[in-house]
C-alpha positions as CSV (number, residue, x, y, z in Angstrom):
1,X,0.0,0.0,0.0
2,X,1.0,3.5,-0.4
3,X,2.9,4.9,2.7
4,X,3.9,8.3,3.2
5,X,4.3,11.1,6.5
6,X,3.3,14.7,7.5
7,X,5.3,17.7,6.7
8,X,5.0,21.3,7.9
9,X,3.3,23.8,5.6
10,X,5.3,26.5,7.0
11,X,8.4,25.3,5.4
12,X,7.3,25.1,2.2
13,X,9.5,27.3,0.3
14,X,9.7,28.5,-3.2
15,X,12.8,27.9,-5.7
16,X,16.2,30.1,-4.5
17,X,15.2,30.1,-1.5
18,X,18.5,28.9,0.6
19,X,17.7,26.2,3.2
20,X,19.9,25.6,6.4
21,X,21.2,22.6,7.4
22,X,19.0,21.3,9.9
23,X,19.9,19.9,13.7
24,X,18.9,17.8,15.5
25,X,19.1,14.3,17.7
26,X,21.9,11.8,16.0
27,X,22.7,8.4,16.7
28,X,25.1,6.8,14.6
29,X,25.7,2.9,15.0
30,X,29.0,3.2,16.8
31,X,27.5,5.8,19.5
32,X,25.6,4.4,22.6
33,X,23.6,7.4,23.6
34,X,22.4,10.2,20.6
35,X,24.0,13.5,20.6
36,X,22.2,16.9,19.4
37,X,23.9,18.6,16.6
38,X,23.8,19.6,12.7
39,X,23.0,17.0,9.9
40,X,25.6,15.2,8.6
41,X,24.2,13.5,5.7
42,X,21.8,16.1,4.0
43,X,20.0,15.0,1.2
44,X,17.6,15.7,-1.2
45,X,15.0,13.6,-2.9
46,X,13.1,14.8,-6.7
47,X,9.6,14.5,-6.4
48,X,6.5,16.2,-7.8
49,X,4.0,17.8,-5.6
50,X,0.4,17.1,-6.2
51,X,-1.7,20.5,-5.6
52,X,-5.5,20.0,-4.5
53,X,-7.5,22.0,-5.5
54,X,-11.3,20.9,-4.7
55,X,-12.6,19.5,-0.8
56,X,-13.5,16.8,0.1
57,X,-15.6,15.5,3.1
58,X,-14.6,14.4,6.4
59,X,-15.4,10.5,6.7
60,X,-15.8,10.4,3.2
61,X,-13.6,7.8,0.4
62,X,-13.1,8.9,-2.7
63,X,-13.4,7.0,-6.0
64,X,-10.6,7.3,-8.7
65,X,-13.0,9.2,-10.8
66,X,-13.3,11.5,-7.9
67,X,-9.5,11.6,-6.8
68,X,-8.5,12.5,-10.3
69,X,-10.8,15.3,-11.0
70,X,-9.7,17.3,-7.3
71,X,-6.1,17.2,-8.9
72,X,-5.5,20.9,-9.6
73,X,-2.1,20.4,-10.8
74,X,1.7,19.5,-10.6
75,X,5.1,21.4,-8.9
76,X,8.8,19.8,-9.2
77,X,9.3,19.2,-5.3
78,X,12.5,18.7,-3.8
79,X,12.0,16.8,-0.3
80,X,15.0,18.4,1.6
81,X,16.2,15.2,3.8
82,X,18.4,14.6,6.9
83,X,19.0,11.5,6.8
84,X,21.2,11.2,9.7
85,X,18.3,12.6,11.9
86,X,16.2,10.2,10.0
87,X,17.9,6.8,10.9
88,X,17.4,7.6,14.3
89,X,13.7,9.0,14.6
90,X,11.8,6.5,12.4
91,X,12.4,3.7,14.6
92,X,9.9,3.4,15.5
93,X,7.1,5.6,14.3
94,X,8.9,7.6,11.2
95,X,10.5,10.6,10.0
96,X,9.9,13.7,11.9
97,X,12.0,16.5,12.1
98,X,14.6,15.5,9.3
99,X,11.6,16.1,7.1
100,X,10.1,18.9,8.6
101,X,12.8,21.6,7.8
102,X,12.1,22.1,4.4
103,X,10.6,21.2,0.7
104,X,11.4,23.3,-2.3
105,X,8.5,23.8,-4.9
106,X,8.9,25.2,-8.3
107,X,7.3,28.6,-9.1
108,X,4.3,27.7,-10.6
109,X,1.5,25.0,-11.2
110,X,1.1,22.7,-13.9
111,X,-2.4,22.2,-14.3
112,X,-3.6,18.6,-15.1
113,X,-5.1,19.8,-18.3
114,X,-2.0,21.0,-19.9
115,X,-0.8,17.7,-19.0
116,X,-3.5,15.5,-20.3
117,X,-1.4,14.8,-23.5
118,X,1.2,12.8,-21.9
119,X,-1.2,10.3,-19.6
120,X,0.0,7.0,-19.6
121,X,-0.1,3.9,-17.4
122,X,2.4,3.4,-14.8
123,X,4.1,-0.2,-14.0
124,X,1.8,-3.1,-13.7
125,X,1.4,-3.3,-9.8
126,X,1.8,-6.7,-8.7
127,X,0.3,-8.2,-5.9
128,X,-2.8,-6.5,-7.3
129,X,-3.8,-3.5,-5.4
130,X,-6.9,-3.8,-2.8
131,X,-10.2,-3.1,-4.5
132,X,-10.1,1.0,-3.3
133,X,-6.8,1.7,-4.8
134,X,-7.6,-0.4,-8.4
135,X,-7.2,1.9,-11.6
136,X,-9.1,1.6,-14.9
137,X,-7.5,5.1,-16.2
138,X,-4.0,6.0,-17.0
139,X,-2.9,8.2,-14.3
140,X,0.7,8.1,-14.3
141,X,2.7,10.7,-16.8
142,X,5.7,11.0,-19.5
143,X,7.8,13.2,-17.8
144,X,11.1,14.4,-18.0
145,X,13.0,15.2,-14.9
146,X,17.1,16.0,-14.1
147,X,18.8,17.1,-11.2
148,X,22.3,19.4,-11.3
149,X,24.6,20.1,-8.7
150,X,27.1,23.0,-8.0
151,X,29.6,21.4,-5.2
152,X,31.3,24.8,-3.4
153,X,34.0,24.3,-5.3
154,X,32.6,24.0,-8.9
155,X,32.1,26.6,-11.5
156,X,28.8,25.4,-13.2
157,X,26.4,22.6,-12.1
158,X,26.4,18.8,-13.4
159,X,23.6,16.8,-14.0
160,X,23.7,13.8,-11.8
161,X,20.4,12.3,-12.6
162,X,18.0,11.6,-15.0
163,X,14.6,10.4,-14.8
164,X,10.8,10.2,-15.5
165,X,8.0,10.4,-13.3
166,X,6.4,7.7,-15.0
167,X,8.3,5.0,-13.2
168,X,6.1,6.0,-9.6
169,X,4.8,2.5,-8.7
170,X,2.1,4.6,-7.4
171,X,0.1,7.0,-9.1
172,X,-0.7,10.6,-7.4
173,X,-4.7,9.8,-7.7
174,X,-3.7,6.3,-6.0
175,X,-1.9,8.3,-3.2
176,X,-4.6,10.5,-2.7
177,X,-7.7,7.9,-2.6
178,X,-5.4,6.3,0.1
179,X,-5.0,9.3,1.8
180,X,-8.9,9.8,2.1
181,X,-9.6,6.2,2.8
182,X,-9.6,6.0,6.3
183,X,-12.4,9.7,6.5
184,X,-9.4,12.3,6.2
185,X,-11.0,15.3,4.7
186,X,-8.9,17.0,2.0
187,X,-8.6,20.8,1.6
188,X,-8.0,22.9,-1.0
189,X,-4.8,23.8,-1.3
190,X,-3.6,20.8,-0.2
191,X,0.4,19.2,-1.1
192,X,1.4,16.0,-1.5
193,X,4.5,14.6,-2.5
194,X,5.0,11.9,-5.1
195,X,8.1,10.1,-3.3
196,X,11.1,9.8,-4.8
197,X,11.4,9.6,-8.5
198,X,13.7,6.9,-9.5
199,X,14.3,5.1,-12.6
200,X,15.5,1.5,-13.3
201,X,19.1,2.7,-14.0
202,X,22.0,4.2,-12.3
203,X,21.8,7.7,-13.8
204,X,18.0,7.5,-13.0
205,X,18.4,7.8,-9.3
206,X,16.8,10.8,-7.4
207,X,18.4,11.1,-4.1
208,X,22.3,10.9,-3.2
209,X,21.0,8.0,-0.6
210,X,20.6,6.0,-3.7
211,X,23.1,7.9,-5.9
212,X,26.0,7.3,-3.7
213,X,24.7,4.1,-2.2
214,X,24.5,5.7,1.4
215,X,27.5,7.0,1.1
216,X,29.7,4.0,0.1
217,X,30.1,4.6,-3.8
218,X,30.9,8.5,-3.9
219,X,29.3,10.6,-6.2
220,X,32.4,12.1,-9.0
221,X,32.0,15.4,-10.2
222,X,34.2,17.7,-12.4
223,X,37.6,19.0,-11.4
224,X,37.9,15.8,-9.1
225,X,35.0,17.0,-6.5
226,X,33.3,14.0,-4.7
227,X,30.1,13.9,-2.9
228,X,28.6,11.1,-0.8
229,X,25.7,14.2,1.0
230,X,25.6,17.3,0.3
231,X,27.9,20.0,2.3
232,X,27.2,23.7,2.9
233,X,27.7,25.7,-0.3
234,X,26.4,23.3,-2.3
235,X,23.3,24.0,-4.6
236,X,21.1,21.9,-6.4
237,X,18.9,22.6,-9.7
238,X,15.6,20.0,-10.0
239,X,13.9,20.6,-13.7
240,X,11.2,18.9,-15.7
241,X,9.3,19.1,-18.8
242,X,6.8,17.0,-20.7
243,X,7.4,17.1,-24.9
244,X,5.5,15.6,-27.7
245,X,4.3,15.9,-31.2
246,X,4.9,19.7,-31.2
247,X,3.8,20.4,-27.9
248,X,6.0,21.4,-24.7
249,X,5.3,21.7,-20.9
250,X,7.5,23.4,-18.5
251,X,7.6,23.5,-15.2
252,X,10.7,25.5,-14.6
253,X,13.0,25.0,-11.9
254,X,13.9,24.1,-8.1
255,X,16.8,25.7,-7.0
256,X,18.5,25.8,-3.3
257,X,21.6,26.8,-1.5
258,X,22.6,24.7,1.7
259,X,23.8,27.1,4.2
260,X,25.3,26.4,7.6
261,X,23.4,25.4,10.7
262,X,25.0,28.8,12.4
């Protein structure tokens, strides 16, 4: 089934704004007690945001029909992660505060109707899904995503992944049926993140967890610069784009700064 966890809407931030490296409680395996301090292994995760944009009723399900048509559009969503903070909290209820710091959004919506031209059907979901969360409509889309980063010590930014949101497992209609199943009343204005967007490949990796392979295969960059997390300096530029037959769709970009805890 889909699983997900709360954020804070008041660190939601639009593109260029700089984020600070989050503290907070660390326990690595060698230590016996946790410590409080800065992140150590900041992260960032490409996603797309879904943006609600009709109500729904408390105690009520929705249908797919219904799910899909409350779908007011899409941002490129970059899921600021401390995943230091993270190994410790989420045993056992989840990730808190290395979640809570920030999330990036681009500048601007993408309705669903601009995007209409590039609906396809996502993987073949196998077990088959419970009854509620069963799709007869394409709700997954053909689009083109890439991550840069500019290490401090870099000139220009290199793309260090490549990938397409059609490979979510889950579908953002999927996600938000589930999220009304159990009677939670939706509002407009609503966010919710995607996940992760990773492809089958190497390249198509979108976090530096899965990059990097937590940390143990170092991420090479130009002019000899290495990166297993992301250090203060560093920025990153998300980007997507859906093209076909003529027709483009931009969504612009994410951008953000790390800057020091302080």
């Amino acid at each position: 089934m889909p699983i997900g966890y709360n954020g804070r809407a008041s660190t939601v931030v639009v593109s260029g704004t700089k984020v600070r490296r989050p503290r907070g409680q660390l326990k690595p395996p060698t230590a016996d007690v946790p410590s409080f301090g800065p992140c150590k292994r900041l992260d960032f995760e490409l996603e797309m945001g879904v943006v609600v944009g009709q109500a729904s009723a408390i105690g009520e399900m929705l249908t797919e029909k219904q799910a899909g048509a409350m779908i007011f559009g899409f941002v490129i969503l970059n899921d600021w992660s401390a995943r230091d903070i993270q190994q410790w909290e989420y045993v056992p209820l989840g990730p808190f505060q290395a979640k809570a710091f920030a999330t990036s959004i681009s500048p601007w919506v993408v309705t669903t109707e601009a995007l209409e031209p590039f609906r396809l059907h996502g993987p073949v979901q196998d077990p088959q899904p419970l009854a509620y969360l069963r799709q007869a409509q394409p709700n997954n889309y053909d689009m083109q995503l890439d991550v840069a980063l500019r290490a401090g010590p870099m000139n220009a930014a290199a793309k260090i992944s490549g990938t397409n949101f059609k490979y979510m497992y889950w579908s953002s209609v999927q996600q938000l049926v589930h999220h009304a199943s159990s009677g939670c009343a939706m509002n407009v204005g609503d966010l919710l993140g995607s996940g992760t967007i990773s492809g089958p490949e190497k390249d198509q990796r979108g976090s530096l967890l899965e990059i990097s392979w937590n940390g143990t295969e170092p991420l090479e960059l130009p002019g000899g610069v290495k990166r297993t997390f992301l250090e203060d300096g560093d920025s990153l530029v998300m980007r997507g784009w859906c093209q076909g037959d003529g027709y483009r769709v931009g969504f612009g970009e994410v951008e953000g700064t790390i800057t020091p805890a302080g």
